[in-house]
C-alpha positions as a printed Julia matrix, in Angstrom:
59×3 Matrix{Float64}:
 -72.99  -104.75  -72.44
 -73.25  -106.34  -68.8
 -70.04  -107.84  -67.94
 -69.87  -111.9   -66.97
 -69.93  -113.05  -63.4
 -68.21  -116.05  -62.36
 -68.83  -117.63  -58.98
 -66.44  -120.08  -57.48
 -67.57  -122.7   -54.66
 -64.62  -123.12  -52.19
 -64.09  -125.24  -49.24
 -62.34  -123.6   -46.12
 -58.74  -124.99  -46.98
 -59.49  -123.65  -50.38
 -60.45  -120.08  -49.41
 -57.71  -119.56  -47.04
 -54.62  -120.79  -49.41
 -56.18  -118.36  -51.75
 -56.27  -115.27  -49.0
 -52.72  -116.22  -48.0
 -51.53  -116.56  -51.51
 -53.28  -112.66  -51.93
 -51.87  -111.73  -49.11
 -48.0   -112.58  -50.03
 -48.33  -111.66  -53.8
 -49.76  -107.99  -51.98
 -46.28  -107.87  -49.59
 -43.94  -108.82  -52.68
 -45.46  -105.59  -54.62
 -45.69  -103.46  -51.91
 -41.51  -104.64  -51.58
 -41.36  -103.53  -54.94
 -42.63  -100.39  -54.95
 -45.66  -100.95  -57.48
 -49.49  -100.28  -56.46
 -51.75  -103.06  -55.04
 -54.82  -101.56  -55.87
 -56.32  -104.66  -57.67
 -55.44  -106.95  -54.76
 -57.13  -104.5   -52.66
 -60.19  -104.83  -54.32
 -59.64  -108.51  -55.0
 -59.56  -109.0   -50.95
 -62.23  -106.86  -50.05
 -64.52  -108.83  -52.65
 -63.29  -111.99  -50.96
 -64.01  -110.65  -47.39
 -67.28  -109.56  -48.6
 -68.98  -112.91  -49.69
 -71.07  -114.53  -47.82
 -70.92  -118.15  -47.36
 -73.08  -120.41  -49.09
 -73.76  -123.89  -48.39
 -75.09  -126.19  -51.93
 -75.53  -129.87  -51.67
 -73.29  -131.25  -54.29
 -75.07  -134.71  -55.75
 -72.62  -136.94  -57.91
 -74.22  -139.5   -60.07
């Protein structure tokens, strides 16, 4: 069973309010003491993509 892919289309603003938001949930665990493994992963992903430009046509 392959497992579902989701893409998500985000602006600049977008993408970095979602790294910073990352970025502090990472430091609160970390402050914590639990493991950050999945927001590892999560960033890396992130870091990873390649930008894409669509034309978006509203009707």
């Amino acid at each position: 069973m392959r497992t579902q892919k989701y893409h998500l289309y985000l602006n600049n603003a977008a993408y970095k309010e979602i790294i910073e938001a990352l970025i502090m949930k990472k430091n609160e665990l970390i402050s914590t003491g639990h493991y950050t493994d999945a927001i590892d992963e999560i960033l890396i992903d992130l870091s990873r993509a390649k930008p894409k430009n669509i034309k978006v046509i509203y009707t």
